[in-house]
TORMIMAR-751865 format. One line per 8 residues: number of its first residue (from 0); their letters; for each residue x, y, z negated of N, C-alpha, C, O. Coordinates in Angstrom, 1 decimal. Each point is the difference from the previous one (the first is absolute). Layout:
N
NUM> a> X Y Z X Y Z X Y Z X Y Z; ... $
end
This chain:
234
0> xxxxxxxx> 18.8 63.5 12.2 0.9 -0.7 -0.9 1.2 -0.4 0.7 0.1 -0.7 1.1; 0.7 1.1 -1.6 1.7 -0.8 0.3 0.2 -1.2 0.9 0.6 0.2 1.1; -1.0 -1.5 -1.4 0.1 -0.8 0.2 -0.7 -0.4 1.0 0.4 -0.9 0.7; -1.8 1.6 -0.4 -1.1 -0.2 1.4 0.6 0.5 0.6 0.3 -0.7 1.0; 0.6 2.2 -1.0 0.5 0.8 0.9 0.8 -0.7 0.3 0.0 -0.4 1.1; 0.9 -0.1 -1.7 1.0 -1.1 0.4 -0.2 -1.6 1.4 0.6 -0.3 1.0; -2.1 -0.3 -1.7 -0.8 -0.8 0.8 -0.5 0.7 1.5 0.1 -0.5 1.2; -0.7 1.6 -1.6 -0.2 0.6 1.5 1.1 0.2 0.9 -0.1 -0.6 1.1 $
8> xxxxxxxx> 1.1 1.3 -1.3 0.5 0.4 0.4 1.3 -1.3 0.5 0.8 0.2 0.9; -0.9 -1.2 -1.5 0.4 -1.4 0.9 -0.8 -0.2 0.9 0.3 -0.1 1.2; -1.4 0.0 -1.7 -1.1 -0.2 1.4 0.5 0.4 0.9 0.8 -0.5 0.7; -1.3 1.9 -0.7 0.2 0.6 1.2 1.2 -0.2 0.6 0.0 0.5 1.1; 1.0 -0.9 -1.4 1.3 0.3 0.8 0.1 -1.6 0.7 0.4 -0.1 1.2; -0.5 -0.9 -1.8 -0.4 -1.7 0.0 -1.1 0.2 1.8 0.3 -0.4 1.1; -1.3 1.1 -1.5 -0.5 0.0 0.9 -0.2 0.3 1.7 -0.7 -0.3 0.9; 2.1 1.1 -1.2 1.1 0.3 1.6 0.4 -1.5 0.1 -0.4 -0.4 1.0 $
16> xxxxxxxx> 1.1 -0.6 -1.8 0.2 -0.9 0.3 -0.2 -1.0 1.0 0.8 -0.3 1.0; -1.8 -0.1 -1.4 -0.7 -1.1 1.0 -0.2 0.4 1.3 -1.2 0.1 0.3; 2.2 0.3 0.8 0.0 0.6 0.7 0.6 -0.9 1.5 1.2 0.0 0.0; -1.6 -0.5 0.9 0.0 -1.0 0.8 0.3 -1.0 -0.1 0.7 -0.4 0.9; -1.0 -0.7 -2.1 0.2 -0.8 -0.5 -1.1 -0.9 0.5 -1.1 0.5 0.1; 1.6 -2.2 0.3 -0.7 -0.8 0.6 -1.1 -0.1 -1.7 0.0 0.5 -1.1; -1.0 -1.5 1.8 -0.8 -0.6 -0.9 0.6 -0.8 -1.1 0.7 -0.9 0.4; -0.9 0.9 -1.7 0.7 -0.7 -1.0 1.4 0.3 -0.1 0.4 -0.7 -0.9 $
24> xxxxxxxx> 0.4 1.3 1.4 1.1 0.1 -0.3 0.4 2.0 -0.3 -0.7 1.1 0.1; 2.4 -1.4 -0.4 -0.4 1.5 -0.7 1.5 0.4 1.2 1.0 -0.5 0.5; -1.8 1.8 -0.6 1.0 1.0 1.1 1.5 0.5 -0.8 0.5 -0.1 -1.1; -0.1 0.5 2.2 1.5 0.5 -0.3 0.3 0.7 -1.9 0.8 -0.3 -0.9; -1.9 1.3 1.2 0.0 0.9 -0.8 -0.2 -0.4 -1.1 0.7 0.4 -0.9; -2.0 -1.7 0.7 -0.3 -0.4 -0.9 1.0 -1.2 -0.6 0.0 -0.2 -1.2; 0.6 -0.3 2.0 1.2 -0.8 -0.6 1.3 0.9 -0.6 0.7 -0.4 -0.9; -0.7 1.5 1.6 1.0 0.7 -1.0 -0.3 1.0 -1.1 0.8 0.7 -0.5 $
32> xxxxxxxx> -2.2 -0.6 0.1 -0.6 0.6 -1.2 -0.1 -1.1 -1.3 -0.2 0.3 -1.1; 0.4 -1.9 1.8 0.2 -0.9 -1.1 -1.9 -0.6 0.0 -0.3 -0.4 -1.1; -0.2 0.3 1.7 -1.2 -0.8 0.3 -0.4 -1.5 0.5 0.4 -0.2 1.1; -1.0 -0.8 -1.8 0.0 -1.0 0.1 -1.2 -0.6 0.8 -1.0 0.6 -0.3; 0.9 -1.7 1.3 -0.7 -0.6 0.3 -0.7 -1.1 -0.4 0.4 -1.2 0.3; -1.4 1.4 -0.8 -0.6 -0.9 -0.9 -0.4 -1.3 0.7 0.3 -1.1 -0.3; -1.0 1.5 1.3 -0.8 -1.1 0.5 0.6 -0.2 1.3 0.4 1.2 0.3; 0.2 -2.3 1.1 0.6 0.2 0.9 -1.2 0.0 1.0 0.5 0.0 1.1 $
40> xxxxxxxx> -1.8 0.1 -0.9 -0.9 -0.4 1.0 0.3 -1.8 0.2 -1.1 -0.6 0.2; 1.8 0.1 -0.2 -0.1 -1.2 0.5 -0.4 -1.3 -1.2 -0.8 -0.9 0.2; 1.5 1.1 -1.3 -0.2 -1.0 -0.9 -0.4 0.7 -1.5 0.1 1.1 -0.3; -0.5 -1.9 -0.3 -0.1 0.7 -1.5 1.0 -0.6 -1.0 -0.1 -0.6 -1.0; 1.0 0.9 1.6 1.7 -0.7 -0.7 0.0 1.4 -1.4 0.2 1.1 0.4; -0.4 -1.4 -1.5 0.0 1.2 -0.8 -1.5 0.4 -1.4 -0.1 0.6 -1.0; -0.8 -1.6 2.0 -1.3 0.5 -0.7 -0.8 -1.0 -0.8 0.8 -0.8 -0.5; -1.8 0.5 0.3 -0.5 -1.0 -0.7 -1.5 0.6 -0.6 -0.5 1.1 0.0 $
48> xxxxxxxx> 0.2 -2.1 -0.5 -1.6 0.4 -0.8 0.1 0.3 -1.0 0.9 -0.6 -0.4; -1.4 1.2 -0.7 -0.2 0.8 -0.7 -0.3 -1.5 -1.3 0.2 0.4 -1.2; -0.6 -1.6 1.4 -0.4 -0.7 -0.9 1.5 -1.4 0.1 0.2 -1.0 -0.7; 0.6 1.7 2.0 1.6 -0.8 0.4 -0.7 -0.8 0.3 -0.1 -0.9 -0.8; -0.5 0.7 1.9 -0.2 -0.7 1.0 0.6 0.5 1.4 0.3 1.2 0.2; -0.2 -1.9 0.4 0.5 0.7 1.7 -1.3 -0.1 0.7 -1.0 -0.7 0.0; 1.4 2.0 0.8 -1.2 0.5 0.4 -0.5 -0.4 1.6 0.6 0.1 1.1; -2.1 -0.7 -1.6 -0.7 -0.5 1.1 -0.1 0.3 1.2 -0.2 -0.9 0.8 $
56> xxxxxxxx> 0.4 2.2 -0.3 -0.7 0.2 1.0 1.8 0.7 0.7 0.9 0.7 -0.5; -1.2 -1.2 2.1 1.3 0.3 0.5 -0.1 1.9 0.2 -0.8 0.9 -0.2; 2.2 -0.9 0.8 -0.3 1.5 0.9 -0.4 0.1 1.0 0.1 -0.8 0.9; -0.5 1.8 -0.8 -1.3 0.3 1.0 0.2 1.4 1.0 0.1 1.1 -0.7; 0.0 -0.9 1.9 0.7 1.0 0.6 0.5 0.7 -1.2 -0.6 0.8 -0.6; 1.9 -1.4 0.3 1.3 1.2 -0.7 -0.9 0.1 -1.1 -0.2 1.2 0.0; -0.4 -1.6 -0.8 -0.3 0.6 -1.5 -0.8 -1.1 -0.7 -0.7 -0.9 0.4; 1.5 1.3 -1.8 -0.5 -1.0 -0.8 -1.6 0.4 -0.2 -0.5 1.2 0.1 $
64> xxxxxxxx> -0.3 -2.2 -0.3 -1.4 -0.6 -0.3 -0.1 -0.6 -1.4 0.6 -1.1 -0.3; -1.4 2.1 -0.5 -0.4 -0.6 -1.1 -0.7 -0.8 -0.4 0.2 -0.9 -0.9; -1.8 1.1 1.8 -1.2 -0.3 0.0 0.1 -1.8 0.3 0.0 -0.4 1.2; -0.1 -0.5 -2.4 -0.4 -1.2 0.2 1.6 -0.7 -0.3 0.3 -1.1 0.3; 0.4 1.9 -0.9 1.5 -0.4 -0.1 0.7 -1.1 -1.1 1.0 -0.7 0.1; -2.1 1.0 -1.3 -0.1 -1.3 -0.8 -0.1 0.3 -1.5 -0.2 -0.9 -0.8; 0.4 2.5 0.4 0.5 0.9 -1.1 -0.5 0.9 0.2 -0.5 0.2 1.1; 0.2 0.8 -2.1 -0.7 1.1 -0.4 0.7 1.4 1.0 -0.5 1.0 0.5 $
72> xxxxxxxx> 2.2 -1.5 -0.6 1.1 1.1 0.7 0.7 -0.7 0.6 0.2 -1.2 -0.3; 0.4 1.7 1.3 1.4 -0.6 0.6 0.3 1.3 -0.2 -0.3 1.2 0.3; 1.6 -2.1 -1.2 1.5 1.0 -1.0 0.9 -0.2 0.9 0.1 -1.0 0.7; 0.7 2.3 -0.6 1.2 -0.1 0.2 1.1 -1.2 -1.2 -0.4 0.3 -1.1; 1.4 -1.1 1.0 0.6 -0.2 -0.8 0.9 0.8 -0.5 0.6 -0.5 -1.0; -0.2 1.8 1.1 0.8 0.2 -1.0 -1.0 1.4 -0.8 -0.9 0.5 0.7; 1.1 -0.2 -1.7 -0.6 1.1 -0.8 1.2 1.4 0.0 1.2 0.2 -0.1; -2.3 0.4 0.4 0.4 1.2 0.1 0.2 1.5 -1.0 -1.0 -0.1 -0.6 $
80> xxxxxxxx> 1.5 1.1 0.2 -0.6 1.2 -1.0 -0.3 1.1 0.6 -1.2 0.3 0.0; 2.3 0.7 0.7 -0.1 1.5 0.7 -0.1 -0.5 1.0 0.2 -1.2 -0.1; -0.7 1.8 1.7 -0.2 -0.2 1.2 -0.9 0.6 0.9 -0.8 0.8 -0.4; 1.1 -1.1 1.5 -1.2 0.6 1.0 0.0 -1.2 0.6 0.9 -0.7 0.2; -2.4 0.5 0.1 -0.5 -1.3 0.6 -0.4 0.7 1.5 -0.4 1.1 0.0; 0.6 -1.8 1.1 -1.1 0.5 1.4 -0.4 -1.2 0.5 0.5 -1.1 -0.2; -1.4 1.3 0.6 -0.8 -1.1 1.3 -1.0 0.3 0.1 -0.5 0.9 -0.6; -0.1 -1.6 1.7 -1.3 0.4 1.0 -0.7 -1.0 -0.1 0.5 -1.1 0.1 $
88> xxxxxxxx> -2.0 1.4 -0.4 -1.2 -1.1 -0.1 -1.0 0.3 1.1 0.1 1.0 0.8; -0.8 -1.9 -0.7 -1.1 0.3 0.9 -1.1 -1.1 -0.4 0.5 -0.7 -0.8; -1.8 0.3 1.1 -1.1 -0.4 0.1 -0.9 0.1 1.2 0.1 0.7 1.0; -1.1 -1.7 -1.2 -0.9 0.0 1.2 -1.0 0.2 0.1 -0.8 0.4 0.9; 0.5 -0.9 -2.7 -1.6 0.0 -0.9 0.0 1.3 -0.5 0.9 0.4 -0.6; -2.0 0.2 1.0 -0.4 1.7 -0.7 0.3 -0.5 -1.2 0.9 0.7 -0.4; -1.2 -1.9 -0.7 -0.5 -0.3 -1.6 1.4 0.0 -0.3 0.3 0.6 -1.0; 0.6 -1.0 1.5 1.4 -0.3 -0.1 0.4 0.6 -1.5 0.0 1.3 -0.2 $
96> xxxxxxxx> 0.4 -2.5 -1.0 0.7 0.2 -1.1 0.9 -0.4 -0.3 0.0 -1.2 -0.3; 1.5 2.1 0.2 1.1 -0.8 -0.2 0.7 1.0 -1.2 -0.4 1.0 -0.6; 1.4 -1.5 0.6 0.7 1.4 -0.7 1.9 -0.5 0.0 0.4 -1.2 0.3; 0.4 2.4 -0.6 1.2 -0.4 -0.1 0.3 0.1 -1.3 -0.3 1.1 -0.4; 0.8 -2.1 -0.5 0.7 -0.2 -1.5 1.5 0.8 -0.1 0.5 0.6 1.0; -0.1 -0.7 -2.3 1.0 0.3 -0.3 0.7 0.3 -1.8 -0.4 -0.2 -1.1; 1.0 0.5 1.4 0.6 -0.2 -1.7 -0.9 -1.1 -0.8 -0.2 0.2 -1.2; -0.3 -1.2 1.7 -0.6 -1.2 -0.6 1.1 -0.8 -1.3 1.1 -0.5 -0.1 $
104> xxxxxxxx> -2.0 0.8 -0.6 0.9 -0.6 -1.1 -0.2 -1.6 -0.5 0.7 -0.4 -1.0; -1.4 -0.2 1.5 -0.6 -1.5 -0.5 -0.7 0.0 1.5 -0.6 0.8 0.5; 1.1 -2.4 0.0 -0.6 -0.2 1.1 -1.0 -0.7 -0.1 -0.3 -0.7 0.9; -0.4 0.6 -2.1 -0.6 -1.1 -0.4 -1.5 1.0 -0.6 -1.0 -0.5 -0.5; 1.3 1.9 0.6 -0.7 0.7 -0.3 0.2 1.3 0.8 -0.1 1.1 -0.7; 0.3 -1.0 1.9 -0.2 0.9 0.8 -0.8 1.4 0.1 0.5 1.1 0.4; -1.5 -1.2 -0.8 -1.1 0.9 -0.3 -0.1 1.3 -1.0 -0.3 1.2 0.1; 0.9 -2.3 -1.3 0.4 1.1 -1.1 1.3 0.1 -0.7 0.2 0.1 -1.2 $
112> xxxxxxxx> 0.8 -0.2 2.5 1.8 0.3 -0.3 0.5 0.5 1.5 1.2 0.0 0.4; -2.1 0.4 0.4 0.8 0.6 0.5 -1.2 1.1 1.0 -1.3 0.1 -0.1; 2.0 0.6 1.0 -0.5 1.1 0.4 -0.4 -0.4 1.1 0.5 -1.0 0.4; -1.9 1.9 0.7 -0.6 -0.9 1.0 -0.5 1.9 0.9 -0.6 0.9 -0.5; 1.0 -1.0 1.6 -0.5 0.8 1.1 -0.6 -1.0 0.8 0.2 -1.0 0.6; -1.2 1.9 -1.0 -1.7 -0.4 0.9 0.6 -0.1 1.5 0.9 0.7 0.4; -1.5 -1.7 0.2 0.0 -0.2 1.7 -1.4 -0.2 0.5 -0.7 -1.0 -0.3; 0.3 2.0 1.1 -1.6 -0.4 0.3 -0.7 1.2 1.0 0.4 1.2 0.0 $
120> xxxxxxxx> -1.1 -1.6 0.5 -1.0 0.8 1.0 -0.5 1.3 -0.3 0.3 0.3 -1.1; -0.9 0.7 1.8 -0.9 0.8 -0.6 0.8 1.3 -0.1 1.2 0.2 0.1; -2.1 0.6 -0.2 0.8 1.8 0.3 -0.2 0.7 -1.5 0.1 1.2 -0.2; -0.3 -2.1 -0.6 -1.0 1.0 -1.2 1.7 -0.3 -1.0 0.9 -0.8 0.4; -1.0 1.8 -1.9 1.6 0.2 -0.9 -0.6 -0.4 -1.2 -1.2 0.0 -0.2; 2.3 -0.6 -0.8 -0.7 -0.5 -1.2 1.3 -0.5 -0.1 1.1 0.1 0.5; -1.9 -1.2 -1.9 1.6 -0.3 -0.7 -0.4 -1.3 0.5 1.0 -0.6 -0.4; -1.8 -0.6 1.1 -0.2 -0.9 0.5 0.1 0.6 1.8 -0.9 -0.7 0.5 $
128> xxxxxxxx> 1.2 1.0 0.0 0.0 0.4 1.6 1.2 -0.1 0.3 0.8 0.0 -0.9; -0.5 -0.1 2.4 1.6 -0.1 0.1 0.7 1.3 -0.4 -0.1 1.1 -0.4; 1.1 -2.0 0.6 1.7 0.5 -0.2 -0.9 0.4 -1.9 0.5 1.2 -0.1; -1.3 -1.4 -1.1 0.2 0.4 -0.7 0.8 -0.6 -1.3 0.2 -1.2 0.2; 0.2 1.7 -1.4 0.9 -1.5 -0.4 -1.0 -0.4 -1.4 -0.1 0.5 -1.1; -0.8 -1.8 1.8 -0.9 -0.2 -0.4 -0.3 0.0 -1.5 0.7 -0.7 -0.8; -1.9 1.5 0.5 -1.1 -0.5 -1.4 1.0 1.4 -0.8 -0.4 0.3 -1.1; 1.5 0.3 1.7 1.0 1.2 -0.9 -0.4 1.1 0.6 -0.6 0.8 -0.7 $
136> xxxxxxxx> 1.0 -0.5 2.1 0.5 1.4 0.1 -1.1 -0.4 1.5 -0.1 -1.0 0.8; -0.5 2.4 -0.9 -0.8 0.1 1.7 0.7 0.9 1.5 0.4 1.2 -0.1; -0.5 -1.7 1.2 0.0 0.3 1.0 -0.2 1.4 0.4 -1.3 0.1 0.0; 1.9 1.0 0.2 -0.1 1.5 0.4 -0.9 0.1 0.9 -1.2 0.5 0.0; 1.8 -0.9 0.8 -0.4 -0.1 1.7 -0.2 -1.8 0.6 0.5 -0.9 -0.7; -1.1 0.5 1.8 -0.1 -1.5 0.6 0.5 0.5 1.4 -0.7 0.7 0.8; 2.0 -1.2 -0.5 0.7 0.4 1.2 0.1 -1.7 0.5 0.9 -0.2 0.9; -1.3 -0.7 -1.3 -0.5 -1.0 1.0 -0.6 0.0 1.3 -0.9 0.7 0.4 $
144> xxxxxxxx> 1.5 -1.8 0.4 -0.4 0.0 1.5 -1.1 -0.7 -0.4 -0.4 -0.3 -1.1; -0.2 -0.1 2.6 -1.3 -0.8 0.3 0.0 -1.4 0.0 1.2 -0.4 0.2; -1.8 -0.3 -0.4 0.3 -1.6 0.1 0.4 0.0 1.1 -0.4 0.6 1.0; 2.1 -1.9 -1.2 0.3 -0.4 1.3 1.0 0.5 -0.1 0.9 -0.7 0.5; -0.3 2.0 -0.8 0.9 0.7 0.0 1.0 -0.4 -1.2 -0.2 -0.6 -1.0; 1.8 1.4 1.5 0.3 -1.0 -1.3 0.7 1.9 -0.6 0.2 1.0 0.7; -0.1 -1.3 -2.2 0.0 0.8 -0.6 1.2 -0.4 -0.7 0.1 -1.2 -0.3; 0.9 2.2 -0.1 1.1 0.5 -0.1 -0.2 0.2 -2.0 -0.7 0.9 -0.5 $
152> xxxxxxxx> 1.7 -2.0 -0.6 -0.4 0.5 -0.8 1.3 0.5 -0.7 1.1 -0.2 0.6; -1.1 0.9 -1.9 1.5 0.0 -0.4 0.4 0.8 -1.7 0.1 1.1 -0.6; -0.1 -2.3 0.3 -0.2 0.2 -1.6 1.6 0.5 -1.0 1.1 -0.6 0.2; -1.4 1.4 -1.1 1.7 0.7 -0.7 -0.8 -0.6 -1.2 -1.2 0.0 -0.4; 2.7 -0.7 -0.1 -0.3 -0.1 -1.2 1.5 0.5 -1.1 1.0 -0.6 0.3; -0.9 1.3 -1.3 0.9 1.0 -0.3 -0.5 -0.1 -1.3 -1.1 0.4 -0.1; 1.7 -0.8 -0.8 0.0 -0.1 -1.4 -1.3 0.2 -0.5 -0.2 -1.1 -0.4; -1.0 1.9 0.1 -1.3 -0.6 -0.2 -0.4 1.0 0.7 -0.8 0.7 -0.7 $
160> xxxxxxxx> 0.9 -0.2 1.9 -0.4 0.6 1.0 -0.2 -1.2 1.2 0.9 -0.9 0.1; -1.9 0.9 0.7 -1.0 -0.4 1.1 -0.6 0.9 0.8 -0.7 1.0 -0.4; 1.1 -1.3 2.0 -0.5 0.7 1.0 0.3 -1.1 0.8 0.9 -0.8 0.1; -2.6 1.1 0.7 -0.6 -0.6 1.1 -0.2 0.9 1.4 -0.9 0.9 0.0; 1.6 -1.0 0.9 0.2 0.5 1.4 -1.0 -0.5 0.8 -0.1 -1.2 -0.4; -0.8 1.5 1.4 -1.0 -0.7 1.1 0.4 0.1 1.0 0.0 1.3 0.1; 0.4 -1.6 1.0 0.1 0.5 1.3 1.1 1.6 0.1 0.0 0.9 0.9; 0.5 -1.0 -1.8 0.9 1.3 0.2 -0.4 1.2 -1.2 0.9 0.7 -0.2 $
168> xxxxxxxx> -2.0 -0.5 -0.5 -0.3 0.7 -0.9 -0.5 -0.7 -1.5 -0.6 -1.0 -0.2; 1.2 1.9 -0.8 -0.4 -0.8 -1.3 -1.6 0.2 -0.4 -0.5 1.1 0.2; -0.2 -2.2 -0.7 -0.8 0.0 0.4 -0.6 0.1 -2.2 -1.0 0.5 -0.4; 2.2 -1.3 -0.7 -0.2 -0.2 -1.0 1.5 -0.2 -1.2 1.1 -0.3 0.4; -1.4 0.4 -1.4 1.0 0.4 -0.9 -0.3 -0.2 -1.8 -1.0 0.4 -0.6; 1.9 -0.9 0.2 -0.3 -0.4 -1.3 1.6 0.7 -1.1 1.1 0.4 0.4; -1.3 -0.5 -1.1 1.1 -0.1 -1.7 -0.6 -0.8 -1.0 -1.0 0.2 -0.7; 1.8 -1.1 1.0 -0.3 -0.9 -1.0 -0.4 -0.1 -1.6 -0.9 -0.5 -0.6 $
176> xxxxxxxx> 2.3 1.6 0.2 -0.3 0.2 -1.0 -1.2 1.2 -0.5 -0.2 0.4 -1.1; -0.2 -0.1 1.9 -1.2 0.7 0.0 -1.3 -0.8 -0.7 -0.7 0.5 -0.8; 0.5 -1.3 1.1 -0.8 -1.6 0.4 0.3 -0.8 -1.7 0.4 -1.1 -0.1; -0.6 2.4 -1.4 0.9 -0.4 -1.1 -1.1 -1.2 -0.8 0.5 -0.7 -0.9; -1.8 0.7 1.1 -0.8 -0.3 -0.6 -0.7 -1.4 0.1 -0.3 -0.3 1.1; 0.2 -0.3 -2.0 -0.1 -1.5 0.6 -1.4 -0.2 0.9 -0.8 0.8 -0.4; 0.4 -1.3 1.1 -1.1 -0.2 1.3 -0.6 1.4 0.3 -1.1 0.0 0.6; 1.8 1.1 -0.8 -0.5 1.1 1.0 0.8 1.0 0.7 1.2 0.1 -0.4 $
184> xxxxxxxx> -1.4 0.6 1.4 0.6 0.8 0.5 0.0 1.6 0.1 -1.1 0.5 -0.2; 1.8 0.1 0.4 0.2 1.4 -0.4 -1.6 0.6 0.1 -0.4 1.0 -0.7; -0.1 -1.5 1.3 -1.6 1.2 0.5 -0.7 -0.6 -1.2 -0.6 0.9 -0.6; 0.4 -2.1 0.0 -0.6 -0.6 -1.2 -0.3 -1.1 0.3 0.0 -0.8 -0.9; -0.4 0.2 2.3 -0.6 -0.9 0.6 0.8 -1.3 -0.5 1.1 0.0 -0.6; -1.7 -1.2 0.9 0.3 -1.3 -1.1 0.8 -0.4 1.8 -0.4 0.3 1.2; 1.6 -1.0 -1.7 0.3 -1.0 1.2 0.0 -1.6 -0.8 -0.2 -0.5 -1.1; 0.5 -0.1 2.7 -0.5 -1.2 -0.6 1.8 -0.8 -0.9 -0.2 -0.3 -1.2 $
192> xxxxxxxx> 0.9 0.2 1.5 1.5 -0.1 -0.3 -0.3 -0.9 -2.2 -0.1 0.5 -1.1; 0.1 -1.2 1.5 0.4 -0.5 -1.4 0.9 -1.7 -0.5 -0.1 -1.0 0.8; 0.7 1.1 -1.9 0.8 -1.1 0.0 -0.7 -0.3 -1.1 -0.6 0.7 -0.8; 0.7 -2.6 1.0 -0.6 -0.7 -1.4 -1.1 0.3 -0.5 -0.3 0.0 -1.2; -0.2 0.4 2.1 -2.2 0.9 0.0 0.3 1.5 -0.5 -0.9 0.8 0.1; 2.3 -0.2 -0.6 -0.2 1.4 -0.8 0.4 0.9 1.4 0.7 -0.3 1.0; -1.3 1.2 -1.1 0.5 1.2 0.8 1.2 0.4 0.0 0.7 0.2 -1.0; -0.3 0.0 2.0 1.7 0.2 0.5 0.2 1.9 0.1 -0.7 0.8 0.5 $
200> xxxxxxxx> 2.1 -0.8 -1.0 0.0 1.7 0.7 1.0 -0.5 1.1 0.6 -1.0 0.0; -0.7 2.2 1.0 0.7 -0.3 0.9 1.3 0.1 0.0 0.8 -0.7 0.7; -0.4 2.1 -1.9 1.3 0.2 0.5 0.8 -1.1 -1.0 1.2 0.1 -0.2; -1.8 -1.0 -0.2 0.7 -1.5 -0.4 0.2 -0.9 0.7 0.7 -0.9 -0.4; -1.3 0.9 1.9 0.3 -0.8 1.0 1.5 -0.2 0.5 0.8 0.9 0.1; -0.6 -2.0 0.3 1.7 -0.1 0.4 0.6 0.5 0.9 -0.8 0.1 1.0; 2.2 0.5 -0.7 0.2 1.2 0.7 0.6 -1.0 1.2 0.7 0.6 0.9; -0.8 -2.0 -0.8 0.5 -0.7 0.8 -0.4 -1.3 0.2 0.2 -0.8 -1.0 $
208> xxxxxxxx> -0.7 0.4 2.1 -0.8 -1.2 0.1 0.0 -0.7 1.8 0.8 0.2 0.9; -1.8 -1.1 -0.8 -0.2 -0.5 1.4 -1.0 0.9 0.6 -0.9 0.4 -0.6; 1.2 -0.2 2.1 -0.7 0.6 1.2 -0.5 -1.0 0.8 0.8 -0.8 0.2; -2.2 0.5 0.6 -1.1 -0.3 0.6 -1.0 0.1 0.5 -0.3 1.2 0.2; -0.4 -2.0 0.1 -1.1 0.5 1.0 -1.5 -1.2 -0.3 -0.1 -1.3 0.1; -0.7 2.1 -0.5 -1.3 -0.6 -0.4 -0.9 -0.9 1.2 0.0 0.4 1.2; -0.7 -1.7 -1.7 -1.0 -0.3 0.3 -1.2 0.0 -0.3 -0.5 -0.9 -0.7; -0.1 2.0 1.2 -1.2 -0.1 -0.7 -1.3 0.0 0.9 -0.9 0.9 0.1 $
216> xxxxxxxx> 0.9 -2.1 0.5 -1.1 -0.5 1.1 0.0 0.3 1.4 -0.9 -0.5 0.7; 1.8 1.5 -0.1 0.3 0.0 0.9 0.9 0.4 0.7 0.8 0.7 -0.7; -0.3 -0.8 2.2 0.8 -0.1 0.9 0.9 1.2 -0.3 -0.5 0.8 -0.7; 1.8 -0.6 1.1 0.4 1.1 0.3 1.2 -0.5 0.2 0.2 -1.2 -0.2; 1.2 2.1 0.7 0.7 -0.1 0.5 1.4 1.0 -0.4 0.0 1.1 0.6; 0.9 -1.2 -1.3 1.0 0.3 -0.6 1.3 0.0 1.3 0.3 -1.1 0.4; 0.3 2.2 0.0 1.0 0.3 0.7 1.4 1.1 -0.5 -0.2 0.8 -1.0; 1.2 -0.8 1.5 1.5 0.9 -0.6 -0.3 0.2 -1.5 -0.2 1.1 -0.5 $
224> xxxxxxxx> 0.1 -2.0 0.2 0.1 -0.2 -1.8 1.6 0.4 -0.5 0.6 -1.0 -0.3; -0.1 1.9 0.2 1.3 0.9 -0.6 0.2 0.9 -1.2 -0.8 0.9 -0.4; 1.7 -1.2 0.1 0.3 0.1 -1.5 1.3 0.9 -0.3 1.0 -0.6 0.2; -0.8 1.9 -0.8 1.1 0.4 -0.5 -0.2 0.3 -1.4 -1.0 0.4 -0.7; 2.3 -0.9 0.5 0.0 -0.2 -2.1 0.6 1.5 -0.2 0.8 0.5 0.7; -1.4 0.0 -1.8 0.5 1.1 -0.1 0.9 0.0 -1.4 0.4 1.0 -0.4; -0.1 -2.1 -0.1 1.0 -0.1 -1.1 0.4 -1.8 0.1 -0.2 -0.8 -0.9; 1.1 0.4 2.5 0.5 -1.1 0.4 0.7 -0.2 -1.0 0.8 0.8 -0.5 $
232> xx> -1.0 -2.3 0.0 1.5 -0.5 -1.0 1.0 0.1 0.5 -0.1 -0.1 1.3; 1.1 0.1 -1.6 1.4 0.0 0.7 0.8 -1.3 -0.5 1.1 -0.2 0.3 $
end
């Protein structure tokens, strides 16, 4: 499709990018392709909890920490629509469950307004396993490192096209408008996604929303959180 080819083919070129760039901050290249620094490593000047609270827990070698933070997410504050998201996660716990948000459309309802790539352990592919974009679309391949290591992630989001990058290879992929049917998805399978108890279709989900990072019981570690808009207001 048009538009993935489109998404890919940013990737890949985004991906020469990040190319001797300190920790948290963005390289030459990346400042002149128009890429933003989300998070500085040092403070969370920018971010907040998902329920607008400020978030509990400090930083922790260079990356924000979700785990015990006070909120279901720590949001970025501004909302976002087209983009490529990057950053690197890592864990310590094999059980390790986290995930990255995005296009959230109610912060108040996180779960079922906005989109969530799985973060988590394990070598096995599914639509719950990493890098997949959870409860929608399943994992090809699991090009995850080992616990301890930190893994490289990097999500396109392009008018109702979605792609998820792992460590340098795509690993999953969606169209939204594909996704036409209220609580199910193209194979037939029921997701969970519904508003006001009814089943939701997806390609009604909002094409622009808040980006974050899940607590869901344990530790993990958020680093070069960067961001290029692919349709910047002017």
């Amino acid at each position: 499709m048009r538009a993935s080819l489109v998404v890919s083919a940013i990737a890949i070129l985004t991906a020469s990018l990040n190319v001797d760039a300190a920790e948290n901050a963005l390289s030459d290249s990346e400042k002149s392709a128009g890429w933003k620094l989300l998070f500085n490593g040092k403070d969370l000047t920018g971010w907040k909890c998902s329920n607008g609270k400020p978030v509990a827990t400090p930083v922790e070698s260079g990356s924000i920490v979700p785990f015990k933070s006070g909120g279901y997410l720590v949001v970025h504050e501004d909302p976002v629509g087209d983009f490529i998201l990057k950053c690197d996660v890592r864990w310590e716990d094999e059980r390790c469950n986290s995930g990255v948000f995005f296009r959230v459309e109610d912060l108040k309802n996180p779960v079922h307004t906005g989109f969530e790539i799985q973060v988590m352990g394990g070598d096995r592919i599914g639509k719950h396993e990493m890098g997949a974009i959870y409860d929608l679309a399943a994992t090809t391949k699991n090009t995850g490192k080992p616990t301890g290591e930190w893994n490289t992630l990097e999500i396109g989001c392009k008018g109702p096209e979605i792609s998820v990058t792992l460590n340098g290879k795509k690993v999953c992929e969606l169209n939204c408008n594909d996704y036409d049917e209220p609580g199910l998805c193209p194979d037939g399978k029921k997701h969970k996604f519904k508003l006001n108890g009814k089943p939701r279709a997806v390609k009604d989900f909002a094409r622009s929303g808040y980006l974050g990072f899940q607590d869901h019981g344990h530790k993990v570690w958020y680093r070069n959180v960067k961001l290029l808009e692919l349709n910047p207001k002017k």
